[in-house]
C-alpha positions as CSV (number, residue, x, y, z in Angstrom):
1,X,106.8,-16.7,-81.5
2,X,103.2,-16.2,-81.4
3,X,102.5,-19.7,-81.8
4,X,104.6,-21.2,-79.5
5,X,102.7,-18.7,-77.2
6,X,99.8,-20.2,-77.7
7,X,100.9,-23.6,-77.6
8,X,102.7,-22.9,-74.1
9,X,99.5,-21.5,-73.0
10,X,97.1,-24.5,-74.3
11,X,99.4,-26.8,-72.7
12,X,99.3,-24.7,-69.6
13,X,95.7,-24.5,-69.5
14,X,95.1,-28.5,-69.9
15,X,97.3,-29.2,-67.0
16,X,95.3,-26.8,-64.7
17,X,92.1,-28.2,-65.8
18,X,93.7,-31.8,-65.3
19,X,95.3,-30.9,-62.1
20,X,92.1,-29.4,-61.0
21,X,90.3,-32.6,-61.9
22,X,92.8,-34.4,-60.3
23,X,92.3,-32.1,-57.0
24,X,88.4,-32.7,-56.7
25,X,88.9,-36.4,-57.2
26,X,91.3,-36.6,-53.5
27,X,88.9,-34.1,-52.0
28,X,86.3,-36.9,-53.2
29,X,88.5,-40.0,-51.7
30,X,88.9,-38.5,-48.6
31,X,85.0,-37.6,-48.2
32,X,84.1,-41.8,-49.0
33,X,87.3,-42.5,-46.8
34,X,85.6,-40.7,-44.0
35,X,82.2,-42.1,-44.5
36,X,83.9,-45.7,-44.8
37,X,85.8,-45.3,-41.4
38,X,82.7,-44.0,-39.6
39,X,80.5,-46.9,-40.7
40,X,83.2,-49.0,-39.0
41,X,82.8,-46.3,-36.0
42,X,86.3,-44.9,-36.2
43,X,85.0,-41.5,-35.5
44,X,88.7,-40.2,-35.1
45,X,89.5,-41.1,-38.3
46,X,86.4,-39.9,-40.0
47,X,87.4,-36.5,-38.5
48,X,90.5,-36.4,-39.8
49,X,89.3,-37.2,-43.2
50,X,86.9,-34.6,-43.4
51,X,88.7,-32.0,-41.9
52,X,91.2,-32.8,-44.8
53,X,88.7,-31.7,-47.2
54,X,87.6,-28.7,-45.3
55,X,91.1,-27.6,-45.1
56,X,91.2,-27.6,-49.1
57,X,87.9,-26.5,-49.8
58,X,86.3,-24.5,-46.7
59,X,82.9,-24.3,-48.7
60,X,82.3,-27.5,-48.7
61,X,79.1,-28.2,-47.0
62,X,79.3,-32.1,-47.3
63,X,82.7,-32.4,-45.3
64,X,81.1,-30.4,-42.8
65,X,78.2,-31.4,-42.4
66,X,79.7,-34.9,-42.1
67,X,82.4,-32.9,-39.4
68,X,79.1,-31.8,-37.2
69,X,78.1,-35.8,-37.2
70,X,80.9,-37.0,-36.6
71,X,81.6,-34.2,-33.3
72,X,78.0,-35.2,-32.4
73,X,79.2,-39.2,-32.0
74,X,81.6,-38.1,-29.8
75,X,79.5,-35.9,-27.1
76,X,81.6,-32.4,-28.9
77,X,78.0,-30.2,-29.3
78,X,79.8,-27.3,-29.7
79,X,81.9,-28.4,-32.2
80,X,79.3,-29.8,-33.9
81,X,76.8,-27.2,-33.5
82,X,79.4,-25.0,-35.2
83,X,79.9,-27.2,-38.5
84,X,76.4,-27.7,-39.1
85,X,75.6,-24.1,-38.8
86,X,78.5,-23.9,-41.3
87,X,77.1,-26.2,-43.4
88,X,73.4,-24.7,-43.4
89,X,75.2,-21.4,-44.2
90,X,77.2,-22.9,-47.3
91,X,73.6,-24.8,-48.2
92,X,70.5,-23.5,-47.0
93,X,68.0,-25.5,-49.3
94,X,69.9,-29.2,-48.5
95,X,67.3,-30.7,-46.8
96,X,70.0,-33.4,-45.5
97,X,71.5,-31.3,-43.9
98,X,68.6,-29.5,-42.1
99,X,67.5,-33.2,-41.2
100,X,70.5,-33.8,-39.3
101,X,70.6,-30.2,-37.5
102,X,67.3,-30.8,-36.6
103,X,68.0,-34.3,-35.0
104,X,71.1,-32.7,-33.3
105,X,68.7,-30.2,-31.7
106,X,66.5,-33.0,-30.5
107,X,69.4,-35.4,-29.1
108,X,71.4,-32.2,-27.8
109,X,68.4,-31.0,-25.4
110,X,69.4,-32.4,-22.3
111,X,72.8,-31.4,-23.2
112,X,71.4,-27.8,-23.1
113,X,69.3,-28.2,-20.2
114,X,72.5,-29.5,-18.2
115,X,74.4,-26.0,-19.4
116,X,71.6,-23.8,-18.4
117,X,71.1,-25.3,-15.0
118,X,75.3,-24.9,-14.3
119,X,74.8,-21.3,-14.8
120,X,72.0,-21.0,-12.4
């Protein structure tokens, strides 16, 4: 009985790793199919990819990071705003990352501007 425990339990074990595997691999695929479909400037699509991947794994800083360029394409600063502070949050030493909030803050100015003077 104990060995057919064990075995059970080997078995078990290989098809989580495998599954697992399996898992990262479509998180993977979905990240290139974003980037593929945003090169081709199908921003929509891109979105949905990535938004995939943050919807299985929230901690990835990739998908959105990618989610915060992507929002920037389409004139959404908040949104993206929001995922790259995500991102810098899940990885504070990627100096990607950092490269692209900093260009955000640079193109978003007169996006700011325009907010600040509506409130006065």
């Amino acid at each position: 009985m104990h060995k057919k425990l064990t075995f059970y339990l080997l078995v078990l074990l290989l098809f989580v790793i495998s599954f697992s595997s399996c898992a990262r691999q479509l998180l993977d695929n979905q990240l290139l199919f974003g980037i593929q479909a945003a090169r081709q400037d199908l921003w929509d699509e891109a979105i949905f990819r990535w938004k995939k991947v943050v919807l299985s794994d929230p901690n990835s800083a990739a998908a959105h990071n990618n989610l915060a360029v992507a929002y920037e394409k389409k004139g959404l600063w908040e949104e993206a705003k929001n995922e790259y502070e995500i991102a810098l949050k899940l990885s504070p030493g990627n100096a990607h990352i950092k490269a692209n909030y900093q260009n955000f803050n640079k193109n978003s100015e007169p996006f700011n501007k325009d907010k600040k003077d509506e409130k006065n």
